[in-house]
N, C-alpha and C positions, 0 to 999 in steps of 0.2 A: 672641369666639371664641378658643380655646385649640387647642393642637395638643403633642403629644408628640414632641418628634423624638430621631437620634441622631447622636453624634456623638464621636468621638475615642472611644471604647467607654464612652460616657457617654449617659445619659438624660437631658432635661430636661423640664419643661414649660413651654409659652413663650406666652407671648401678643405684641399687637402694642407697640411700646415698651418690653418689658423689655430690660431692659440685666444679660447677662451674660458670665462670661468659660469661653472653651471653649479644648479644645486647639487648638495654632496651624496657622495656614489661613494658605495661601501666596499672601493678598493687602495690596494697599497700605491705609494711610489712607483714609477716605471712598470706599472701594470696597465695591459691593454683592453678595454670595455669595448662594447657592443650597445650601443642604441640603435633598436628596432622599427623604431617609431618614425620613418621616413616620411613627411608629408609630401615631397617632391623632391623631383631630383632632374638637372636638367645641363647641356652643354649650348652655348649661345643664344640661340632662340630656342632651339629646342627643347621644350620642356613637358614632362610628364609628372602628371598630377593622381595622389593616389585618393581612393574613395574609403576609408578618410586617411588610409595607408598603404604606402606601395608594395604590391608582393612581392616579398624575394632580396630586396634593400635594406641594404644593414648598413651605419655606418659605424668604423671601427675610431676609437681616440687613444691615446698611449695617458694616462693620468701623469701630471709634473707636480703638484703642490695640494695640500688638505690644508684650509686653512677657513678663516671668517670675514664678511664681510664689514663694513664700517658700521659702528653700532646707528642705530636710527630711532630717534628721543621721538617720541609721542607726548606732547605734552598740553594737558587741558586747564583753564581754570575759568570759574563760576567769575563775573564782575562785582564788586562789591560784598562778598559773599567769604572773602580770605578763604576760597577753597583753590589748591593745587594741587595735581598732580602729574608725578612723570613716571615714563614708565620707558626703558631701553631693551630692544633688541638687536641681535648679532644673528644675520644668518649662516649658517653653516655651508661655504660653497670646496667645490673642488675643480682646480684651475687641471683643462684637457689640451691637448694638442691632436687635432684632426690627422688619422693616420691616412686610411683610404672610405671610400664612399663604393661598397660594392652593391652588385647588382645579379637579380637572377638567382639568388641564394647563393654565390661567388663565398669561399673561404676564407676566410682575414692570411694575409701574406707577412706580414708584419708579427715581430717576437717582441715581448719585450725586453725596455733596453735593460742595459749595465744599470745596476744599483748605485754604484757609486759614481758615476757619469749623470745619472737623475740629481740625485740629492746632490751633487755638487751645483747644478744648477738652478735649483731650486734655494738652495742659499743665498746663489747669490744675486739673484731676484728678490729674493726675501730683503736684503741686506738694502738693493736699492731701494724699495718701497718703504721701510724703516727711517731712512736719511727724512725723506720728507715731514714724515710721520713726527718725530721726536723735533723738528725745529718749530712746526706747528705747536707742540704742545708747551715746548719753552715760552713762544711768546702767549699762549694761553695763561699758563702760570704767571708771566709776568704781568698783564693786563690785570686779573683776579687778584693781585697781590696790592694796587694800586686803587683805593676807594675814587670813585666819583665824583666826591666834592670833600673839600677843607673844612673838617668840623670847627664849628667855633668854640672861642672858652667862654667858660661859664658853664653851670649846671645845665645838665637836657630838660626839655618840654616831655612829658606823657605823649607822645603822637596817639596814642589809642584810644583819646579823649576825640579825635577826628573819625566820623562814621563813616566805615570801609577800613578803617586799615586796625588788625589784632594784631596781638602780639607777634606773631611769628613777620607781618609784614613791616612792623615798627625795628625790630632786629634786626633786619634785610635792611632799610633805609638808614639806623642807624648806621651799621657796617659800611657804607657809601656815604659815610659825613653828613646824612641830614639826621640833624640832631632836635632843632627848636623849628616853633612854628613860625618865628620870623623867617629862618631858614627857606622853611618851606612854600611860606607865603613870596618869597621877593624870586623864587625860578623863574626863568625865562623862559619864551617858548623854547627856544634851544635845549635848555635843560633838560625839557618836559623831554626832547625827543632823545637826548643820550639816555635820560632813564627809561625810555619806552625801547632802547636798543635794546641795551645791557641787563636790564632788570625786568623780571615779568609780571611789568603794570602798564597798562594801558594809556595811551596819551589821554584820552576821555577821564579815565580813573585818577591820574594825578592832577589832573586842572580842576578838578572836582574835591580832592583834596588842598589846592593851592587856595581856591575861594572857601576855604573853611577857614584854614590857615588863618585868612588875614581875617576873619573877624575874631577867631583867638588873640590873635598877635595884636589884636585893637585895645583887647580888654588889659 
């Protein structure tokens, strides 16, 4: 048997044993909830749809983990204009495991579990999700720790003498080895595209910067 419910203005379809993660629900560890909100509920073909929910259909989840979802960067900026900004959010989810899907206003059969039978498993789910988590962020570190290009010697050029880029985005270039306007002027389109990975400027915006470049770099 299957059952559609809702939940945190989300849809799922669930059966008995799926294990997944909804928004968060203001219960403990190894405690058993009640979502009421049955939009259908059905065995093979046969399915029963409710208007706009079914009477009498509850389903019941046992809660495994309180925890947050992967932060998610909203990030805008004006062209030409050196305006940026970002802005991160974390939503707050709680990981369930589907206990039964009743019907007919039917009682939850199900207790909940051991405490410490929960939280031991919740560890160490925890624990595997972690491993990935921290070698991502190692080679993060490592990439950030490695500028873009090989500054040359010799004194810097002002870049903020080139219209579009202020100070805070001359900072940012500099910190990535572009120091002078030869520098800047002799990128390749290649270039143009590892800085339009890595760094948040536009491929349009630094070949626009590159043809300033070389008429500095003439003079």
């Amino acid at each position: 048997m299957f059952a559609v419910i809702k939940t945190g203005g989300k849809q799922y379809r669930v059966a008995a044993n799926d294990l997944l993660k909804i928004e968060k629900v203001e219960a403990s560890v190894g405690d058993i909830v009640e979502i009421g909100h049955v939009l259908a509920h059905g065995e093979g073909e046969n399915v029963t749809f409710g208007a706009p929910f079914v009477d009498g259909a509850v389903v019941t989840a046992e809660v495994v983990e309180q925890g947050k979802n992967r932060t998610v960067i909203a990030f805008k900026k004006r062209r030409r204009q050196n305006s940026r900004r970002k802005i991160g959010h974390r939503q707050l989810l709680t990981t369930v495991r589907i206990s039964e899907i009743l019907l007919g206003g039917a009682k939850p059969t199900k207790k909940a579990a051991a405490k410490a039978e929960v939280k031991a498993e919740a560890a160490t789910e925890a624990k595997a999700e972690a491993a990935p988590k921290k070698e991502a962020k190692a080679k993060a570190a490592e990439t950030a720790a490695a500028p873009l290009f090989k500054a040359p010697k010799g004194e810097p050029d002002d870049l903020t003498v080139i219209k579009g880029i202020g100070p805070v985005a001359a900072k940012d270039l500099n910190e990535q080895g572009i120091i002078t306007f030869a520098q800047l002027a002799k990128l390749t389109d290649k270039d143009v595209a590892k800085i339009d990975e890595h760094m948040p400027f536009s491929a349009d915006q630094i070949k626009d910067w590159r043809e300033q470049a070389k008429e500095l770099a003439a003079k």
